[in-house]
C-alpha positions as CSV (number, residue, x, y, z in Angstrom):
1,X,59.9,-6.4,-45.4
2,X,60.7,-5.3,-41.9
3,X,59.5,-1.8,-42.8
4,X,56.7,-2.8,-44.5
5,X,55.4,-4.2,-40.9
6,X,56.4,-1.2,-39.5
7,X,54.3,0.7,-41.7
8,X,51.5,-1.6,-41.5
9,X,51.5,-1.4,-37.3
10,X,51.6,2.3,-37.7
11,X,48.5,1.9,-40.2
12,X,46.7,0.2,-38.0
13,X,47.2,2.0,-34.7
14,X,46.1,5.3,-36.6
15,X,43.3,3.5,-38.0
16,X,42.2,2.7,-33.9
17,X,43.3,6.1,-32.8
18,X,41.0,7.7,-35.5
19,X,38.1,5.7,-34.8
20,X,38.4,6.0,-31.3
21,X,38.4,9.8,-31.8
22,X,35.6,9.7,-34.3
23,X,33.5,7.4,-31.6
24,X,34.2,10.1,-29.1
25,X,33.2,12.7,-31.6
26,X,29.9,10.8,-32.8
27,X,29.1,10.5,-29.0
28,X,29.7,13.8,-28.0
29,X,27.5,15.2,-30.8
30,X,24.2,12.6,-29.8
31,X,25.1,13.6,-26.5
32,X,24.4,17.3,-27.0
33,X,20.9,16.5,-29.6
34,X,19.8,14.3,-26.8
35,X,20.7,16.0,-23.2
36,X,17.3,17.5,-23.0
37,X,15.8,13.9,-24.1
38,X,13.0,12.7,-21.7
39,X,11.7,9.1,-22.2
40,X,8.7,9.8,-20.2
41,X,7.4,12.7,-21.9
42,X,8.1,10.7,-25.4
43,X,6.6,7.8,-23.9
44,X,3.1,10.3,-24.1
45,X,3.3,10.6,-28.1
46,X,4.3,12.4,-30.6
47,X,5.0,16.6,-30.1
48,X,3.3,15.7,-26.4
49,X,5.4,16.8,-23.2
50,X,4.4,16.9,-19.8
51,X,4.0,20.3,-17.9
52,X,3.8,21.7,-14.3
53,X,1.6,24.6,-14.0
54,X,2.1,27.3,-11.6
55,X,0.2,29.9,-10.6
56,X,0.3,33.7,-9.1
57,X,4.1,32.1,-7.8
58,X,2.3,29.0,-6.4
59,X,2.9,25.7,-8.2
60,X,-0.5,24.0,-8.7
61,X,0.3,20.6,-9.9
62,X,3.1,17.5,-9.5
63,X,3.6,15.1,-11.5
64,X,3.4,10.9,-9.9
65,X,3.8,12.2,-6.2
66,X,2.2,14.7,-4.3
67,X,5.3,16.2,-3.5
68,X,6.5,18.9,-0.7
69,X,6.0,22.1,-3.0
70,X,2.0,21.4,-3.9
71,X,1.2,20.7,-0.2
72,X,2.7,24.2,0.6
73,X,0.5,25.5,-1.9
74,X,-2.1,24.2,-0.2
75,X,-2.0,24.7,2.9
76,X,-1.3,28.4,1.7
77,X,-4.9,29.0,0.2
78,X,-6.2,26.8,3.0
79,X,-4.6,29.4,5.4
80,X,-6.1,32.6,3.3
81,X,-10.2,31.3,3.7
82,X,-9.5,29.4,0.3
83,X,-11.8,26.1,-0.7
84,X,-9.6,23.9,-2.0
85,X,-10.6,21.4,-5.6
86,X,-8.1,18.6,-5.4
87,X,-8.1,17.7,-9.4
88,X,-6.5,14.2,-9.8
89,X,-6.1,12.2,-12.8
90,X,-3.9,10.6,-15.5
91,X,-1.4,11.7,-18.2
92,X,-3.9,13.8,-19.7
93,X,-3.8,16.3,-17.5
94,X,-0.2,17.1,-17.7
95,X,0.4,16.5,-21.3
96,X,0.1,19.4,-24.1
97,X,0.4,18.3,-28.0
98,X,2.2,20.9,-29.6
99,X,3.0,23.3,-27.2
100,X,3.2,26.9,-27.8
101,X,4.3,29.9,-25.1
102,X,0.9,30.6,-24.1
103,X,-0.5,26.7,-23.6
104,X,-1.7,26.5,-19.8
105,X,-2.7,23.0,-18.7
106,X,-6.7,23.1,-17.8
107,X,-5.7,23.3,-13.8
108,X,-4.1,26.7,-14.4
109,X,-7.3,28.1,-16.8
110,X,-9.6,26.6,-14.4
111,X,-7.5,28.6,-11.5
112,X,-7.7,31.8,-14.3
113,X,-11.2,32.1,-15.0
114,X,-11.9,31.0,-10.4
115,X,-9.9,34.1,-10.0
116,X,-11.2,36.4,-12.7
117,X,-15.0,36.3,-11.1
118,X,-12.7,36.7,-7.4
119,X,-13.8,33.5,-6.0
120,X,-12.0,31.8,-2.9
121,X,-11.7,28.5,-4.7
122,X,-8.5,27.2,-6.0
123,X,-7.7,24.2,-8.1
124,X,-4.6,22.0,-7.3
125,X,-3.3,19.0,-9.6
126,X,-1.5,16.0,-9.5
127,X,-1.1,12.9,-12.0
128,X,0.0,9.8,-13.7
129,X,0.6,8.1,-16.0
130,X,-2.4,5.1,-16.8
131,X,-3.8,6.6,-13.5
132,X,-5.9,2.9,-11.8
133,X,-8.8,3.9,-9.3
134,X,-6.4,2.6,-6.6
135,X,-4.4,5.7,-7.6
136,X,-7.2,8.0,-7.0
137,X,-7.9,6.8,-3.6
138,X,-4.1,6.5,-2.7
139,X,-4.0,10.1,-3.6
140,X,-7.1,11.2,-1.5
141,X,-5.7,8.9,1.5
142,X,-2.0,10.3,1.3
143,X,-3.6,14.4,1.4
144,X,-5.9,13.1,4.0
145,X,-4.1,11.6,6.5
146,X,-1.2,14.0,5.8
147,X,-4.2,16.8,7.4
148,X,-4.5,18.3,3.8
149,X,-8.6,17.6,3.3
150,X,-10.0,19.3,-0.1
151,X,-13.3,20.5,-0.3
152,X,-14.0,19.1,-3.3
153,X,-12.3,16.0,-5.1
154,X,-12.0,16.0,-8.7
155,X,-11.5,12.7,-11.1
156,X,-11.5,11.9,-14.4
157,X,-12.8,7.9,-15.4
158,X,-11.1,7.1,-18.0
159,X,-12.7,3.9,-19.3
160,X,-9.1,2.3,-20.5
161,X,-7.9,2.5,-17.3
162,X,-10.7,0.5,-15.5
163,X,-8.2,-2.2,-16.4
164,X,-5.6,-1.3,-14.0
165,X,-5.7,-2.4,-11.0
166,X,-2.0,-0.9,-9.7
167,X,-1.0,0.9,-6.7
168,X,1.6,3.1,-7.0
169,X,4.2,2.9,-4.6
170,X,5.5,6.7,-5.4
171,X,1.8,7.7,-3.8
172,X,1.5,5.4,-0.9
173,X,4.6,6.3,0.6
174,X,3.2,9.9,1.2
175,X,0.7,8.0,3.6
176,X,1.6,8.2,7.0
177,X,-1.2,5.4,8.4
178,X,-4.9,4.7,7.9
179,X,-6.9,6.0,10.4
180,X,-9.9,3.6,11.7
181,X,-12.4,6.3,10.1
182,X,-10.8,5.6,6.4
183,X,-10.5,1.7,7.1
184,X,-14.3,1.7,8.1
185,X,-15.5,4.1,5.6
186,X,-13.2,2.4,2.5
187,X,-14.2,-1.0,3.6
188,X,-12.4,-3.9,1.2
189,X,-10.4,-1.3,-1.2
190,X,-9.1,0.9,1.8
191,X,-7.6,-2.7,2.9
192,X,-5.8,-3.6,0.1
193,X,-4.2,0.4,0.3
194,X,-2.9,-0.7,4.0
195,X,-1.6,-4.0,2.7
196,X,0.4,-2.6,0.3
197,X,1.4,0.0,2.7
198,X,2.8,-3.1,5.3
199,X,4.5,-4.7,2.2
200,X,6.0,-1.5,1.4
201,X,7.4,-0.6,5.3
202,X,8.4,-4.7,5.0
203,X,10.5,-4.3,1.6
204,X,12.1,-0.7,3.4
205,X,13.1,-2.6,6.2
206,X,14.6,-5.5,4.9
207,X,16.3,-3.7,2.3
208,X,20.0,-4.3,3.2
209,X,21.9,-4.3,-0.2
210,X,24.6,-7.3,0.3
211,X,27.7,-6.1,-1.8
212,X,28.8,-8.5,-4.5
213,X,31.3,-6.4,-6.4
214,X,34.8,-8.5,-6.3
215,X,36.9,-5.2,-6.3
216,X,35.2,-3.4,-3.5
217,X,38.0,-1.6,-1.5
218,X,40.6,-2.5,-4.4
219,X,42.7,0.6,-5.9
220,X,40.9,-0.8,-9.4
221,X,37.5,0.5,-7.6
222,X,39.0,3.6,-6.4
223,X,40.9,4.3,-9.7
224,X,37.6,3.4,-11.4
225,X,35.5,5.7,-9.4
226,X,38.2,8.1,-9.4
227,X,37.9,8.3,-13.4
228,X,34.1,8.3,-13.9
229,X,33.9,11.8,-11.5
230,X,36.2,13.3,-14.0
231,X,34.5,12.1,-17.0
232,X,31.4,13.6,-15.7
233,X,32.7,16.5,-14.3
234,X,34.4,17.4,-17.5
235,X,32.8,15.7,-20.3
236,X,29.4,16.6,-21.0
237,X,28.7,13.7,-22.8
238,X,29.9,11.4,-20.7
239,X,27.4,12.7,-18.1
240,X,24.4,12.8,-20.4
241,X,24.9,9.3,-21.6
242,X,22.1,7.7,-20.3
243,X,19.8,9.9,-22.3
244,X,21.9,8.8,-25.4
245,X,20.8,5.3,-24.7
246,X,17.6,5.8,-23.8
247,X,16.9,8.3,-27.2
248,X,18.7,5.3,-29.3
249,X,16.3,2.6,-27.9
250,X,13.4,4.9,-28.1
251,X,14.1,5.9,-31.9
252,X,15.1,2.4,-32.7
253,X,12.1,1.1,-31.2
254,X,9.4,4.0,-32.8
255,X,11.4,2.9,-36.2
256,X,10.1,-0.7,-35.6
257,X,6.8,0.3,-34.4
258,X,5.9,2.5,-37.4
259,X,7.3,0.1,-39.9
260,X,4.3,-2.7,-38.6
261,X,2.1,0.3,-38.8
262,X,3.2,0.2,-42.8
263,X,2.6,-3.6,-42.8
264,X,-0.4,-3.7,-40.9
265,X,-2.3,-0.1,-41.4
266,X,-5.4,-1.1,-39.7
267,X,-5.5,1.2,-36.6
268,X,-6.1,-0.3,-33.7
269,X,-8.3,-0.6,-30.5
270,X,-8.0,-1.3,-27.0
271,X,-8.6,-5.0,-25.6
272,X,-11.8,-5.5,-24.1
273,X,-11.6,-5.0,-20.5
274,X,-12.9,-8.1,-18.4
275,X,-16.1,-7.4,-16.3
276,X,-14.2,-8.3,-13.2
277,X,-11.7,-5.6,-13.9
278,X,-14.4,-3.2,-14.3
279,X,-16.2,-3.9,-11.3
280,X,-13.3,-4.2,-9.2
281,X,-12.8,-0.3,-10.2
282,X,-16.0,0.7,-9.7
283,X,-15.8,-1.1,-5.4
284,X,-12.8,1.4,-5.5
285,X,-15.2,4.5,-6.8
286,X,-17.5,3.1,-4.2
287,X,-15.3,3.6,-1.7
288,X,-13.4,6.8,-2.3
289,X,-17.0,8.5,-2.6
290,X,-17.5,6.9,1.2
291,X,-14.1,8.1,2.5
292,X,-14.8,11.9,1.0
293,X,-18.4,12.0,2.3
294,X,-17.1,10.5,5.3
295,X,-14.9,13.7,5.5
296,X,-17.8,16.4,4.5
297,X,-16.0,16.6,1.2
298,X,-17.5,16.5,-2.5
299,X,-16.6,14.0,-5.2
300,X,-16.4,15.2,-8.6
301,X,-16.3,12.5,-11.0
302,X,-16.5,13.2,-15.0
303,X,-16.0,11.5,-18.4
304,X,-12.4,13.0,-19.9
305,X,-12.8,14.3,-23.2
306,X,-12.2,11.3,-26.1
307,X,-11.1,12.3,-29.7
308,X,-14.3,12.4,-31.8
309,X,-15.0,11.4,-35.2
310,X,-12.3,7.9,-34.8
311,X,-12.7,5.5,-38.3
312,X,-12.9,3.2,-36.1
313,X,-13.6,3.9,-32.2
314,X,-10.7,2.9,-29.9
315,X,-13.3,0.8,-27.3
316,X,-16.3,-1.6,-27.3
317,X,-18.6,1.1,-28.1
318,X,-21.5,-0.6,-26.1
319,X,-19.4,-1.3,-23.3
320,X,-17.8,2.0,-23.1
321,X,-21.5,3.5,-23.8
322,X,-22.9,1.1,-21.1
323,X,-20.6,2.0,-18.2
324,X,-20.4,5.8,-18.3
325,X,-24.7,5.4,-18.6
326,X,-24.2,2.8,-15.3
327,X,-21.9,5.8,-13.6
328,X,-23.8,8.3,-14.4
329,X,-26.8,6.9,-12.8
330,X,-24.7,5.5,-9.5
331,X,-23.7,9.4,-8.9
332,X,-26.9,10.6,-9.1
333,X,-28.4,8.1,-6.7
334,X,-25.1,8.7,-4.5
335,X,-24.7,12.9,-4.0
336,X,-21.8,12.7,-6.7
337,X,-21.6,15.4,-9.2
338,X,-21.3,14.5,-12.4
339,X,-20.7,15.4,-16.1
340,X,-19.9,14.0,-19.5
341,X,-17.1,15.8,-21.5
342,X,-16.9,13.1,-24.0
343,X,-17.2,15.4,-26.9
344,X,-15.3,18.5,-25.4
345,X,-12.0,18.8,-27.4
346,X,-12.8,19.4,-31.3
347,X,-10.7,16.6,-33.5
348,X,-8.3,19.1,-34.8
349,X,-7.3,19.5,-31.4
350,X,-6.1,16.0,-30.7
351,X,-2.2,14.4,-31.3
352,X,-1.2,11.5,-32.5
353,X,0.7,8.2,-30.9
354,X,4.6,8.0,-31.5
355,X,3.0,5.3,-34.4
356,X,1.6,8.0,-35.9
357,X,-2.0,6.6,-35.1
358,X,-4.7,9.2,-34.2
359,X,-3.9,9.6,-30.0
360,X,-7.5,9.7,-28.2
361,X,-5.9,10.4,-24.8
362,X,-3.5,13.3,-25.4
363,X,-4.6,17.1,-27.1
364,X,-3.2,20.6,-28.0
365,X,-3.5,23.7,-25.4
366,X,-6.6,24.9,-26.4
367,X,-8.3,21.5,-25.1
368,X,-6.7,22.5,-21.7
369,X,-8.6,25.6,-22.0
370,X,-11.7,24.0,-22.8
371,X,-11.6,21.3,-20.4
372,X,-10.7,24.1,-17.7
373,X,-13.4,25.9,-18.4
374,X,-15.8,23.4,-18.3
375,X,-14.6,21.7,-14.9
376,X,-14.8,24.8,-13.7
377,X,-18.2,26.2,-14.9
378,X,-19.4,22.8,-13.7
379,X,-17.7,22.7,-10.0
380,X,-19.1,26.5,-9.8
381,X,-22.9,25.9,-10.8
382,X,-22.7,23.3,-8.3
383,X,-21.4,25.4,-5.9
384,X,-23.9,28.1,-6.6
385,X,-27.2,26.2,-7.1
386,X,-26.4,22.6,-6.2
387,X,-25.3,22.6,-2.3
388,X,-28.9,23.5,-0.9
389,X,-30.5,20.5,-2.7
390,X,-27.2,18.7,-1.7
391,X,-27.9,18.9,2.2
392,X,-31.3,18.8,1.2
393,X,-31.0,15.3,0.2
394,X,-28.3,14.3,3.1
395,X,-30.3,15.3,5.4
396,X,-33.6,13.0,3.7
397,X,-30.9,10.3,4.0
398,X,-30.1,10.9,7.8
399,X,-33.9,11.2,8.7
């Protein structure tokens, strides 16, 4: 009887032991399918990753910030007699659907084909994600105040993200402070950038972490401490774990998603966006067109490329039809260039959302190439034919 215990203990103490090592096992191995695992670039759909593009050794885009490395690129061109087109925008300018070696992002054709005709203009980038029009004129403000003024400002309206009415902290914080020029010449929006920039210095400096942690100073916390820099110095899955549990939530949570897609196969289309919203974007257009003009700089404001030929189109067609016609006519009336490449990208072209619905935000390479091209060609005919009649009609307004 005794041994009969005996055995059992010994049973179950292997049983543990071999389930511990099999946990350790099974970890390790999601560990090494997941380390290069990127929630954000999943987050974009299906076969979609986001890029940075360099060029001739000079990186021409970031990604959420306008970080150190672009603003030596730019003050590098600026230095060598370069104009400088400051290209800003959301995710779909940094995403590619099925990537390949040769897939450039448009930024990087449109600096291709600038260079093959040996012109001194250079294209920079830098987006986000669900980009709001606060965005755009966060970005402008933190180049401009930082002394880095384009010549030419590029943005895309993307009509589902008239809705947003964000401002990112990630860009503000590149702002030194609003001069009076930019306060007067962004009037109401401008404000509400330097109120978040105040709430921001506010939350920095009263930031003073209290610590709550009962074994602070203990030899538990040092042993504890002690332990996890060996696990990840040693164990590779140990120090790719949080990858492991943010690929298990993501597939777990795709799993979900395209199971409702089985139950409910209708595909489906954006929420209306409330008139308020909309207008409150378009005071912000208003006023990132004043703050460039203010500066001598051009706006370049265009519709992004949508995926053609939907069952069903993702928007309020007359809505969506109604505001790109009202936009149109505002940047005419207001020395804004502007151009329509609603139709650009061929549907073959386009991905599709991690539901597996039909994505009309995110495309292949070779829309980068045609979107490129055609910002370019634009921005170029402009600069060829457009400028007289441009001073032309500044000077009209002056007189």
């Amino acid at each position: 009887m005794q041994r009969s215990r005996k055995t059992s203990s010994y049973f179950h103490l292997v049983s543990i032991l071999v389930g511990f090592l099999l946990s350790i096992c099974l970890f390790s191995l999601l560990s090494l399918a997941f380390s290069d695992f990127r929630a954000d670039a999943r987050g974009l759909g299906m076969n979609t990753v986001s890029v940075v593009a360099n060029y001739k050794g000079h990186q021409v885009s970031d990604l959420w910030e306008p970080r150190h490395p672009l603003m030596e690129t730019f003050e590098y061109y600026r230095d060598n007699g370069y104009s400088i087109a400051l290209w800003v925008g959301n995710s779909q300018l940094h995403a590619i659907n099925r990537i390949s070696d040769n897939d450039k992002l448009a930024v990087e054709w449109a600096n291709r084909i600038s260079d093959a005709r040996n012109d001194s203009l250079v294209y920079l980038q830098v987006s986000i994600p669900n980009a709001s029009m606060n965005d755009f004129l966060a970005y402008y403000l933190s180049f401009r105040e930082q002394g880095y003024i384009p010549d030419y400002f590029i943005a895309p309206i993307t009509f589902d993200d008239l809705r947003e009415t964000r401002i990112t902290r990630w860009i503000i914080q590149h702002i030194p402070a609003l001069s009076d020029e930019m306060r007067i010449a962004g009037g109401q929006p401008v404000s509400v950038i330097e109120d978040s920039l105040k709430a921001l210095a506010s939350l920095e400096a009263n930031s003073n972490p209290v610590e709550r942690n009962p074994t602070a100073g203990t030899p538990q916390e040092k042993l504890e401490m002690a332990l996890i820099d060996i696990l990840e110095n040693h164990w590779d899955g140990f120090r790719n774990r949080g990858n492991v549990i943010s690929a298990i939530t993501f597939h777990i949570r795709t799993l979900w998603l395209r199971l409702q897609r089985i139950l409910q196969p209708e595909i489906p289309r954006a929420e209306p966006i409330p008139r308020a919203l909309r207008d409150r974007s378009f005071d912000t257009i208003t006023a990132l067109a004043s703050c460039i003009q203010a500066d001598g700089s051009q706006l370049f404001l265009y519709q992004p490329p949508h995926r053609p030929n939907e069952p069903v189109f993702y928007y309020q067609r007359d809505e969506y039809d109604s505001f790109y016609e009202t936009l149109k006519t505002w940047c005419d009336s207001n020395q804004v260039l502007y151009s329509s490449f609603e139709s650009l990208v061929p549907e073959e072209y386009w991905g599709y959302t991690n539901e597996g619905y039909p994505d009309v935000f995110h495309f292949q390479g070779y829309g980068h190439q045609l979107l490129g091209r055609e910002v370019d060609s634009t921005l170029n005919s402009f600069r060829r034919n457009g400028e007289v009649s441009h001073m032309e009609a500044l000077t009209d307004a002056i007189q």
